[in-house]
C-alpha positions in Angstrom: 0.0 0.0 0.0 0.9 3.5 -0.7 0.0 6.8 1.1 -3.2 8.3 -0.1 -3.0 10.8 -3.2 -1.6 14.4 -2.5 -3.1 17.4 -3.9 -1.4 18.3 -7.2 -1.3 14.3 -8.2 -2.0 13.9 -12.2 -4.0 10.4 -12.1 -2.8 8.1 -15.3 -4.5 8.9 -18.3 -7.8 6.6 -19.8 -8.2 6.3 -23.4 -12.2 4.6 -24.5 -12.8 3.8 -28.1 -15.7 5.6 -29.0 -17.5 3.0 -31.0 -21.1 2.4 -32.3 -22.3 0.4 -29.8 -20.7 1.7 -27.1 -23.2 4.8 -27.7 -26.1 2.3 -28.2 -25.6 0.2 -25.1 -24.9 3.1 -22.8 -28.1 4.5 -24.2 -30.3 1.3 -23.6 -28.5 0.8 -20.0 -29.2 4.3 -19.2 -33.3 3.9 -20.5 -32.3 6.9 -22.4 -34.5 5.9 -25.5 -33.9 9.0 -27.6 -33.2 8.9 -31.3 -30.4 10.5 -31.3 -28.3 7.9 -29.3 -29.5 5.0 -31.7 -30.8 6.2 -34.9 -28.3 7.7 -37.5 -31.1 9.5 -39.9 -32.8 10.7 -36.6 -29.8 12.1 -35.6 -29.0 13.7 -38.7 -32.5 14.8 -39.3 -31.9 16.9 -36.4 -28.8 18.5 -36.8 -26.0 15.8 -36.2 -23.8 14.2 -38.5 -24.2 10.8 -36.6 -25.7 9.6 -33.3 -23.8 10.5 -30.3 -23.0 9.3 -27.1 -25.9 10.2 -23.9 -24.4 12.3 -20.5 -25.4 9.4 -18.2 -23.0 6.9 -20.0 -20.1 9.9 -19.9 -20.7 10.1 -16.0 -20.7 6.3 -15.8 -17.3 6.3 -18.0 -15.8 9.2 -15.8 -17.1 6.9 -12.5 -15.1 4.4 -13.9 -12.0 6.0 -14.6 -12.3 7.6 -11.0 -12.8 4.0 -9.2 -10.3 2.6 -11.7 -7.2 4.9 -11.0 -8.0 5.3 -7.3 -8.7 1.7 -6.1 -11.4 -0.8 -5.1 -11.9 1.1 -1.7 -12.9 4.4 -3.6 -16.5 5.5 -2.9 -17.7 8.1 -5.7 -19.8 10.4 -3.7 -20.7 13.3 -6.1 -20.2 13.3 -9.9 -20.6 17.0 -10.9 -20.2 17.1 -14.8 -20.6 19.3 -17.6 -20.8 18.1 -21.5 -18.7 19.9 -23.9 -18.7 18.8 -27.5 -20.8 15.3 -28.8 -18.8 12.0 -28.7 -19.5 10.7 -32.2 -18.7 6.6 -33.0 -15.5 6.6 -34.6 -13.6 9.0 -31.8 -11.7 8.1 -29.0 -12.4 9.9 -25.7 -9.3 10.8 -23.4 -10.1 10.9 -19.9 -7.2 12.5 -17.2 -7.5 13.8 -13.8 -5.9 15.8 -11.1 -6.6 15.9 -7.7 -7.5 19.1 -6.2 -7.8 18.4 -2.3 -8.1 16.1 0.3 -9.3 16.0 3.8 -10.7 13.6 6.1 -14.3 12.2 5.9 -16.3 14.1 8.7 -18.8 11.1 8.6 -16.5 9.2 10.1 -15.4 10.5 12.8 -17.4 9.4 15.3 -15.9 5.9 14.2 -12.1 6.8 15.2 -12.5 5.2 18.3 -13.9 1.6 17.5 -12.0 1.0 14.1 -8.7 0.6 13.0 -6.5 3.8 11.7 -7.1 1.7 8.2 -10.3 1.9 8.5 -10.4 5.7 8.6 -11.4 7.6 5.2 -10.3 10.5 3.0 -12.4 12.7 0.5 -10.5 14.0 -2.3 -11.8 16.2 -4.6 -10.7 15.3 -8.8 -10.8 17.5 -11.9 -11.8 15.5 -14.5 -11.5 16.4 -18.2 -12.5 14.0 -21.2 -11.4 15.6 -25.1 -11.4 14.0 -27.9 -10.9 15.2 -31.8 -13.6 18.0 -31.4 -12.4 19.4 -27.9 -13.7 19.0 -24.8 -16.2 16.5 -24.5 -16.6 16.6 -21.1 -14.8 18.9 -17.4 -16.3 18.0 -14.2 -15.4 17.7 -10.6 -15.3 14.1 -8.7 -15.7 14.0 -4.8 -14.8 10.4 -3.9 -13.6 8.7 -0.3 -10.6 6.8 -0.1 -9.4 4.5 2.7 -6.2 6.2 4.6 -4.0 3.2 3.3 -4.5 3.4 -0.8 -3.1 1.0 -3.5 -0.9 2.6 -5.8 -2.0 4.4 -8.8 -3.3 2.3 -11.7 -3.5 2.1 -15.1 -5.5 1.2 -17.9 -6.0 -2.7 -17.4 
């Protein structure tokens, strides 16, 4: 185990193929059923040169790369994001992060006494920033609580 993340840390980097049916499928999981995420002609009939990828499966993928680089004791506790620019099938999105602060986990306090020092937790607060070809796809801030003890920084599997 290594200490927990310092402010200032860059997480490693997450690259997702932006494919077809990654929009489709995170579209259906999400009961997001409109056109635009499934249905080409629908999607150009509106204004956009293909379909294009919904904001719950961008805050699933940024959830992911959060609990990914941080560890299997990471607890996302607020996803604020905003969209940028459309992820279109045939892109690749490029997620990074930096952590912006860390402090202890007031909701555990009362717990000091009756756990372990390894059981205590940390929040840190991440800036997240997906781009691919067109920009910024998506920027958003991560709150997430970390054990004391954390496993080292991880990359892509």
């Amino acid at each position: 185990m290594t200490p927990a993340p310092s402010p200032g840390d860059v997480l490693p980097s997450l690259t997702v193929p932006v494919t077809r049916t990654l929009i489709v499928a995170g579209a259906i999981a999400s009961r997001d059923y409109q056109d635009v995420h499934h249905d080409a002609e629908a999607a150009r009939a509106k204004g956009a040169p293909d379909i294009f990828m919904n904001i719950l499966t961008t805050n699933g993928l940024v959830g992911r790369y959060i609990t990914d680089r941080l560890g299997p004791g990471a607890v996302l506790r607020k996803v604020a994001i905003r969209l940028g620019v459309p992820n279109y099938p045939g892109d690749t999105l490029l997620l990074t992060g930096t952590i912006n602060s860390i402090c202890a986990d007031e909701r555990h306090a009362e717990d000091v006494d009756r756990l372990s020092e390894d059981a205590l937790r940390l929040l840190a607060e991440v800036a997240v920033v997906g781009t691919n070809s067109l920009g910024r796809h998506v920027t958003g801030t991560v709150v997430v609580a970390l054990p004391t003890a954390q496993p080292p920084l991880r990359e892509s599997p």
